[in-house]
SERO-4910 file (N, C-alpha, C, O; in steps of 0.05 Angstrom, whole numbers):
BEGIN
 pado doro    nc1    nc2    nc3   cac1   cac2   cac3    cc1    cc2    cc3    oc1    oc2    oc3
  Unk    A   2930   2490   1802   2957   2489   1811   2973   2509   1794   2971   2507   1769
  Unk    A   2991   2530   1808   2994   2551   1789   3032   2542   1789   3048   2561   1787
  Unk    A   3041   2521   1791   3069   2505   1786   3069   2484   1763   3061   2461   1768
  Unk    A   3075   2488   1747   3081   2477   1720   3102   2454   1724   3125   2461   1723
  Unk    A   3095   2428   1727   3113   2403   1726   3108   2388   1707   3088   2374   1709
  Unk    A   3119   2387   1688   3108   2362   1660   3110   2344   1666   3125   2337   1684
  Unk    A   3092   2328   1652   3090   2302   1650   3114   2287   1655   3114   2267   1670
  Unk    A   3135   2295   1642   3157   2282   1635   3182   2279   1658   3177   2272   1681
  Unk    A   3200   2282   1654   3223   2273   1675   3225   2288   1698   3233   2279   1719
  Unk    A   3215   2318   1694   3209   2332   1723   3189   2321   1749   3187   2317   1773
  Unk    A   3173   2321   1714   3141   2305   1742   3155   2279   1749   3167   2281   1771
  Unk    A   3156   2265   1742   3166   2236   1747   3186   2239   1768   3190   2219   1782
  Unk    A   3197   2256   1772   3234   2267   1794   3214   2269   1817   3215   2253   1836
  Unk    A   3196   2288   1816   3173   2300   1839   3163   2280   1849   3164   2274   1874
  Unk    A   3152   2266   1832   3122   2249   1847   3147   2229   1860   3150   2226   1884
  Unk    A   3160   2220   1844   3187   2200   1863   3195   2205   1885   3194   2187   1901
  Unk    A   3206   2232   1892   3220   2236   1909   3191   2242   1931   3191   2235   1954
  Unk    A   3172   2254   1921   3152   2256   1944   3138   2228   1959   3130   2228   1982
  Unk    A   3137   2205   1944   3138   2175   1945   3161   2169   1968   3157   2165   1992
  Unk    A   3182   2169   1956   3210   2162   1975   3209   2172   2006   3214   2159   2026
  Unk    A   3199   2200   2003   3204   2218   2027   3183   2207   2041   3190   2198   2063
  Unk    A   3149   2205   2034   3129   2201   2054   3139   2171   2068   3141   2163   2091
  Unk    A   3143   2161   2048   3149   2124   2059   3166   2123   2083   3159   2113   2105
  Unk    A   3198   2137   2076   3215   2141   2100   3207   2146   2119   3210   2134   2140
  Unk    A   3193   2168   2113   3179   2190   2138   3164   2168   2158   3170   2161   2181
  Unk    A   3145   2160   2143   3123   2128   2158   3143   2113   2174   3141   2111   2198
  Unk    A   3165   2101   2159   3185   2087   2173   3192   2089   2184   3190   2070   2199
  Unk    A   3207   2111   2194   3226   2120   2198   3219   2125   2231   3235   2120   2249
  Unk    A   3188   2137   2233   3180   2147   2263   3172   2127   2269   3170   2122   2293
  Unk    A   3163   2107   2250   3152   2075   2276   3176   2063   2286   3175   2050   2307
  Unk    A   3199   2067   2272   3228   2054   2274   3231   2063   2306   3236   2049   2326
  Unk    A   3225   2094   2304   3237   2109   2334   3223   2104   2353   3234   2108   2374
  Unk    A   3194   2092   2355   3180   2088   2373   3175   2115   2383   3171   2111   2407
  Unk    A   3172   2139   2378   3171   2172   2389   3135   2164   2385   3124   2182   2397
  Unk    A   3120   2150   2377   3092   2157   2369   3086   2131   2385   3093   2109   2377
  Unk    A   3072   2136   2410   3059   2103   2431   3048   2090   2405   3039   2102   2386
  Unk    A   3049   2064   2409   3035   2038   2394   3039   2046   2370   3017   2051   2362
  Unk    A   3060   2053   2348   3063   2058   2330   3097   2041   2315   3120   2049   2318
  Unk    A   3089   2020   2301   3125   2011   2295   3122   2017   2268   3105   2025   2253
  Unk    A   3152   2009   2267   3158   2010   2231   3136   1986   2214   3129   1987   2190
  Unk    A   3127   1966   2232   3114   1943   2210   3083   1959   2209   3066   1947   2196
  Unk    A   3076   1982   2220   3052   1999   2219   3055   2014   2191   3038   2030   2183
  Unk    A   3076   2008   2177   3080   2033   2142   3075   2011   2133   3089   2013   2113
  Unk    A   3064   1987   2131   3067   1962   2108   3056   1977   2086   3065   1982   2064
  Unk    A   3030   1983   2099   3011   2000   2067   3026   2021   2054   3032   2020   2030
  Unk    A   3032   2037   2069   3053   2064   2053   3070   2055   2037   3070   2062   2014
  Unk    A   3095   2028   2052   3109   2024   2044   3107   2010   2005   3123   2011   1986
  Unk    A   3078   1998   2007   3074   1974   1993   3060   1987   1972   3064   1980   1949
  Unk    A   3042   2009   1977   3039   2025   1953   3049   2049   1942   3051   2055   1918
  Unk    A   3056   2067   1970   3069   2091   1963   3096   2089   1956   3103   2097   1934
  Unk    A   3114   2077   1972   3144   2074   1963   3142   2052   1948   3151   2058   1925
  Unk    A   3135   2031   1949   3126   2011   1925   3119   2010   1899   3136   2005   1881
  Unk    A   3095   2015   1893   3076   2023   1872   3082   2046   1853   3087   2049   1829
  Unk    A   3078   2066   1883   3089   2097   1855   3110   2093   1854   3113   2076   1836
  Unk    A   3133   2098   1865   3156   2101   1864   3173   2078   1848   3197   2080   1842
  Unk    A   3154   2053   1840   3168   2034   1817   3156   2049   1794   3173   2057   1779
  Unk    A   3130   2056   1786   3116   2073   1774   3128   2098   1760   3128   2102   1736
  Unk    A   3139   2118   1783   3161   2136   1767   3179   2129   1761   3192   2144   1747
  Unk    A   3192   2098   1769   3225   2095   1758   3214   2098   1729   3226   2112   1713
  Unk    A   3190   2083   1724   3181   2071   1694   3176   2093   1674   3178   2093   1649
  Unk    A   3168   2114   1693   3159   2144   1670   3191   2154   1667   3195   2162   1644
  Unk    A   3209   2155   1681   3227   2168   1679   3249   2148   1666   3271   2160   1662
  Unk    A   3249   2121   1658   3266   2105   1642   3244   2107   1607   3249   2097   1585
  Unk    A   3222   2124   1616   3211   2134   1591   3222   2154   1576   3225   2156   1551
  Unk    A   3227   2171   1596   3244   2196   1590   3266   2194   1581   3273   2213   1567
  Unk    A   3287   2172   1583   3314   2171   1590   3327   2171   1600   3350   2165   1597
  Unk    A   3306   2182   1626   3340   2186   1651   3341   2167   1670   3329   2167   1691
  Unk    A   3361   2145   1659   3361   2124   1675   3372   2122   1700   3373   2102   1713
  Unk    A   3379   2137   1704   3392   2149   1732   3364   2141   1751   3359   2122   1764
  Unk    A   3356   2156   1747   3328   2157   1767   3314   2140   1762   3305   2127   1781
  Unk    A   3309   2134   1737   3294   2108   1728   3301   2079   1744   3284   2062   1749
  Unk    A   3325   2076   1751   3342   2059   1766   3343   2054   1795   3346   2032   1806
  Unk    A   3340   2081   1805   3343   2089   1833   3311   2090   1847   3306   2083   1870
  Unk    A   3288   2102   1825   3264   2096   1836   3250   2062   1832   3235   2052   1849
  Unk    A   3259   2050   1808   3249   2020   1804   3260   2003   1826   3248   1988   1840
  Unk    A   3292   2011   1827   3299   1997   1852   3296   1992   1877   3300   1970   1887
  Unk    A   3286   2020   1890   3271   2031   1911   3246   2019   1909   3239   2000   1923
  Unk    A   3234   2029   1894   3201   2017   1879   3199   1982   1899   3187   1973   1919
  Unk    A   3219   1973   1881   3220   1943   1889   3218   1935   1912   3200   1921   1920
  Unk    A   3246   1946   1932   3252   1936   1955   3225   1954   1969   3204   1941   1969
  Unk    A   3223   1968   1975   3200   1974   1986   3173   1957   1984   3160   1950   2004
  Unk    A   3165   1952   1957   3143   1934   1958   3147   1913   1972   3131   1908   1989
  Unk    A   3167   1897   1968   3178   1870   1976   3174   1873   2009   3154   1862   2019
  Unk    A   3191   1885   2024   3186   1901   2055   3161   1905   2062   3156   1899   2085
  Unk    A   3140   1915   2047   3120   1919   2055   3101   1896   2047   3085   1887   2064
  Unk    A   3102   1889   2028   3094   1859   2035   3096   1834   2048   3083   1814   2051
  Unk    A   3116   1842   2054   3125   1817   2074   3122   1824   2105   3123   1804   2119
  Unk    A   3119   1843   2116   3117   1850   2143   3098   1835   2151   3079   1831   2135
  Unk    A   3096   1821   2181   3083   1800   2190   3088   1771   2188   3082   1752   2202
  Unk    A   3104   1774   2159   3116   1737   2156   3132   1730   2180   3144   1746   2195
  Unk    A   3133   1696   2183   3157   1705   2207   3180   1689   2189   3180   1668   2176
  Unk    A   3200   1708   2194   3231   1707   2185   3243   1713   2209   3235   1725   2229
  Unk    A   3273   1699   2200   3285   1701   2230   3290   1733   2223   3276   1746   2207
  Unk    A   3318   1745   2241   3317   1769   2256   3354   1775   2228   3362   1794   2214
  Unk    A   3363   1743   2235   3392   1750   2210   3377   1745   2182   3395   1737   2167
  Unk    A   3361   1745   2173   3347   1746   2145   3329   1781   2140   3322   1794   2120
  Unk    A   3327   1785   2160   3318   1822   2160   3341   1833   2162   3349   1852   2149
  Unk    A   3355   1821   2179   3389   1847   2174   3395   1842   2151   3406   1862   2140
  Unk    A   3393   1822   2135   3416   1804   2112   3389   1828   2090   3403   1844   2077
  Unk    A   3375   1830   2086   3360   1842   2068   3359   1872   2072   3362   1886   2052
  Unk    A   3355   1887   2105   3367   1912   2103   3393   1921   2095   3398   1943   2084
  Unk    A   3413   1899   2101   3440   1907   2085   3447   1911   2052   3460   1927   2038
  Unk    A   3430   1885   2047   3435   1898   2016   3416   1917   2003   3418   1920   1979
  Unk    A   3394   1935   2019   3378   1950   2012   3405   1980   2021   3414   1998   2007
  Unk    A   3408   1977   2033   3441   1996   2037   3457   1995   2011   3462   2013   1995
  Unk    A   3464   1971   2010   3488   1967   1977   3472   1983   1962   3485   1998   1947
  Unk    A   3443   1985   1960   3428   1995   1935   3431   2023   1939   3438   2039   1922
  Unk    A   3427   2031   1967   3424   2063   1965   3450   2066   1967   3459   2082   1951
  Unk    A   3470   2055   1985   3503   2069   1971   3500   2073   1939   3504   2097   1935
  Unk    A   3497   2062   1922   3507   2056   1898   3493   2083   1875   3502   2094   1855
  Unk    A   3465   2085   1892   3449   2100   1890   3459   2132   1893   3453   2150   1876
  Unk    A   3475   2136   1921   3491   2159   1925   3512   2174   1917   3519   2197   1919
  Unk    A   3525   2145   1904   3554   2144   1885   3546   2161   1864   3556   2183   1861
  Unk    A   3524   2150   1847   3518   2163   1822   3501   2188   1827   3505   2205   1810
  Unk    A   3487   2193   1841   3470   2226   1842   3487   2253   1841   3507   2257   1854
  Unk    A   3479   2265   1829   3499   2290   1835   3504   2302   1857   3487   2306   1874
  Unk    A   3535   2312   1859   3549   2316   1882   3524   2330   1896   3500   2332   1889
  Unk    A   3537   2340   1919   3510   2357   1937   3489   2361   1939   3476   2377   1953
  Unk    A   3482   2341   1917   3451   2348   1924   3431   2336   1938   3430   2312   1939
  Unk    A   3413   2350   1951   3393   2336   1959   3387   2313   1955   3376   2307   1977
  Unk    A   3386   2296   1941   3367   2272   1932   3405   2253   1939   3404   2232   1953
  Unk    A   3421   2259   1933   3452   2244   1939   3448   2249   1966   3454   2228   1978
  Unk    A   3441   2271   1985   3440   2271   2017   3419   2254   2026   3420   2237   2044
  Unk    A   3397   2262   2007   3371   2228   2022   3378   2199   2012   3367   2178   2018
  Unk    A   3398   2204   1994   3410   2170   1978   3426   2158   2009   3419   2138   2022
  Unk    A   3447   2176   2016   3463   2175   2033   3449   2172   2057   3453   2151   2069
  Unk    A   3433   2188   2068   3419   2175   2088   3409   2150   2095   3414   2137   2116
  Unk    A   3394   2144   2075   3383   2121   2062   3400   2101   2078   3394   2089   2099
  Unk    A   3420   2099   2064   3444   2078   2065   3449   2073   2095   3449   2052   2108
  Unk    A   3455   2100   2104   3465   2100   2134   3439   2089   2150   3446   2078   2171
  Unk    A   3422   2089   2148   3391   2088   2162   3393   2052   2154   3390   2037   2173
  Unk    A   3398   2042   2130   3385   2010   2131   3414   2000   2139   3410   1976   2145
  Unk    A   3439   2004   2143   3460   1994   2145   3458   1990   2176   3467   1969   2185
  Unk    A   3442   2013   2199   3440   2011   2226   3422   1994   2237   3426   1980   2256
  Unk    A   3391   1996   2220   3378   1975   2222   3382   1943   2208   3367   1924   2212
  Unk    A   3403   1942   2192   3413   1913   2184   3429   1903   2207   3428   1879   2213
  Unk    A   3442   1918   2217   3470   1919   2229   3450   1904   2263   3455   1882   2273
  Unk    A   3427   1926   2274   3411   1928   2296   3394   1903   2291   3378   1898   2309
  Unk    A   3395   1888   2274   3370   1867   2271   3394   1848   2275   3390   1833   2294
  Unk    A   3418   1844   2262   3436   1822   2254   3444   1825   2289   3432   1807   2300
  Unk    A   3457   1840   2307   3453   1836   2327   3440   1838   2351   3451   1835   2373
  Unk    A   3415   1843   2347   3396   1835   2357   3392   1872   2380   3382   1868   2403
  Unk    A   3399   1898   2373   3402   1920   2381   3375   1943   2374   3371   1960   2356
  Unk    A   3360   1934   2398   3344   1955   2392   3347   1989   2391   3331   2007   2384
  Unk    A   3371   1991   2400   3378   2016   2396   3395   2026   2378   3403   2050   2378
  Unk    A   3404   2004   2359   3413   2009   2330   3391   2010   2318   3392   2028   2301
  Unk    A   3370   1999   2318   3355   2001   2299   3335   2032   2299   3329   2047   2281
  Unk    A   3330   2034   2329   3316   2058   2332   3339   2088   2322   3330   2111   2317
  Unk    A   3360   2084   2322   3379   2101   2305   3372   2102   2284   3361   2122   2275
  Unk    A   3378   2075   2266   3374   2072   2241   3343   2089   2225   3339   2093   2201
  Unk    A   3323   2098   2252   3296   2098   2252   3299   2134   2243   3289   2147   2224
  Unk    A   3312   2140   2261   3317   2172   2264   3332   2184   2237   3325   2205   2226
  Unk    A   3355   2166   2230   3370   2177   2198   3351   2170   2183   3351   2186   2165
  Unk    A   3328   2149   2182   3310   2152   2157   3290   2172   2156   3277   2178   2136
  Unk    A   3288   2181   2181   3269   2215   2178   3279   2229   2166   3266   2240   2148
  Unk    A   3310   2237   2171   3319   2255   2158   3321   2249   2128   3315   2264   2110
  Unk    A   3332   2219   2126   3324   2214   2097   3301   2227   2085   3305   2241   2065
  Unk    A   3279   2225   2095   3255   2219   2085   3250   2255   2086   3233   2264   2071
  Unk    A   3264   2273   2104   3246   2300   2106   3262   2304   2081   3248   2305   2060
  Unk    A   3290   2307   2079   3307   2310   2050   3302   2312   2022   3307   2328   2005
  Unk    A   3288   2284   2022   3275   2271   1995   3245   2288   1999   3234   2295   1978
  Unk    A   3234   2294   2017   3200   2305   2022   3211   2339   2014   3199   2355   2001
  Unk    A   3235   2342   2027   3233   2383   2026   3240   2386   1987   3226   2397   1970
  Unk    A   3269   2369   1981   3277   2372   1956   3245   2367   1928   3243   2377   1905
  Unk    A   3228   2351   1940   3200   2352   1913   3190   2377   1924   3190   2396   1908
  Unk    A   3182   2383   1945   3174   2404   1953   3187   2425   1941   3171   2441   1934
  Unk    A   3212   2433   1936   3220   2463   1932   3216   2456   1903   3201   2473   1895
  Unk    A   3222   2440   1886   3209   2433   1861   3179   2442   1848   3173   2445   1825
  Unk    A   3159   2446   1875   3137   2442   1867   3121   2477   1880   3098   2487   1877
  Unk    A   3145   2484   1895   3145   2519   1913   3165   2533   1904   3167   2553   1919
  Unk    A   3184   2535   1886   3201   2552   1881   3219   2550   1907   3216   2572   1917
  Unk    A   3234   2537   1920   3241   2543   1951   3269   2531   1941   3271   2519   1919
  Unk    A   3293   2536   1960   3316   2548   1952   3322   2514   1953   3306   2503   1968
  Unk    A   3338   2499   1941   3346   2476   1941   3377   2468   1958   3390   2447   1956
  Unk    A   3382   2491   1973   3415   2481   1976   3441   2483   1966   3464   2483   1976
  Unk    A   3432   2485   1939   3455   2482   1924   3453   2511   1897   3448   2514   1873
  Unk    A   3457   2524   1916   3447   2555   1907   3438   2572   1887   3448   2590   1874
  Unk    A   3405   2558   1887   3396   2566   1865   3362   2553   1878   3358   2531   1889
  Unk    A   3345   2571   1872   3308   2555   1877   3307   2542   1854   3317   2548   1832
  Unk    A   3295   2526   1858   3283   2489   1847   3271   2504   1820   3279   2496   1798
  Unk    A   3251   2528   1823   3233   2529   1803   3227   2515   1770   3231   2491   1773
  Unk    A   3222   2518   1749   3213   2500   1725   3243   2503   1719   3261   2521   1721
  Unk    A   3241   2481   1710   3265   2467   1688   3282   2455   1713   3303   2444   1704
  Unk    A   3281   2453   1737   3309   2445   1752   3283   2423   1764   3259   2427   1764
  Unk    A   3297   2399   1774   3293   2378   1776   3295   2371   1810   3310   2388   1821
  Unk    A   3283   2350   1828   3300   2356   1851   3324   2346   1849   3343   2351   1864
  Unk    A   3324   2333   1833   3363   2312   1832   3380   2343   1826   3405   2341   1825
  Unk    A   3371   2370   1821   3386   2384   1822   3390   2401   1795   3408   2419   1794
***
């Protein structure tokens, strides 16, 4: 690999945000139903180890580092993801999945508040939010076509969070006018 990511708070920003992005991504297209016989409870595994596992995993390397920012935003993620993906198939009613996508929203608002302005990883925070607020909102009243909305903003979530590790890991222009290359982080 001829891209230099350390160990430390870069790698930890990367492997996170590439975690965050594949999981969405999984989600996000079973949400839409665009793929025959394919739903959102089809990411349990992604969700339960990839957005789960790693992504609690880098909060932990990167509250190693110090930057609790991320440390915060991936453990938290980390969590609710595992939890979601473990639980898919239980039966819960339909207002206990909205009532838990809503406050997985409070997390990524809160999440968006604090990331730095324009960047990438604040546009997939923000997504985030808008994506579980439609499927909380689509479950609480019972709207399959809020939820399949909610399905489509988590792609975008998820390509956001997938392009931003990516230009991190390709030199590729980040948005916010300047390429990702060593020393810049995807949070920017």
């Amino acid at each position: 690999m001829s891209k230099d990511v350390s160990a430390g708070s870069a790698g930890s920003t990367t492997l996170g945000q590439l975690a965050l992005g594949l999981t969405l991504l999984a989600f996000g297209i079973g949400a839409t139903g665009v793929v025959d016989n394919v739903a959102a409870a089809d990411a349990s595994a992604v969700a339960t180890w990839v957005g789960g596992v790693a992504l609690f995993i880098a909060g932990l390397l990167a509250f190693r580092d110090r930057d609790t920012g991320t440390g915060t935003a991936f453990a938290g993620l980390g969590a609710f993801w595992f939890t979601w993906g473990t639980a898919v198939g239980e039966v819960r009613s339909a207002e206990a999945a909205g009532l838990f996508a809503l406050l997985w929203a409070l997390l990524a608002l809160s999440l968006t508040a604090g990331a730095a302005r324009g960047s990438l990883v604040q546009g997939a925070y923000g997504l985030l939010a808008v994506a579980m607020a439609l499927t909380g909102i689509g479950a609480l009243a019972d709207s399959g076509g809020l939820g399949e909305a909610g399905g489509w903003v988590a792609v975008a979530a998820g390509l956001a969070s997938w392009y931003g590790a990516t230009a991190v890991l390709a030199d590729l222009p980040t948005f916010e006018g300047r390429a990702a290359g060593r020393g810049v982080t995807a949070t920017g």
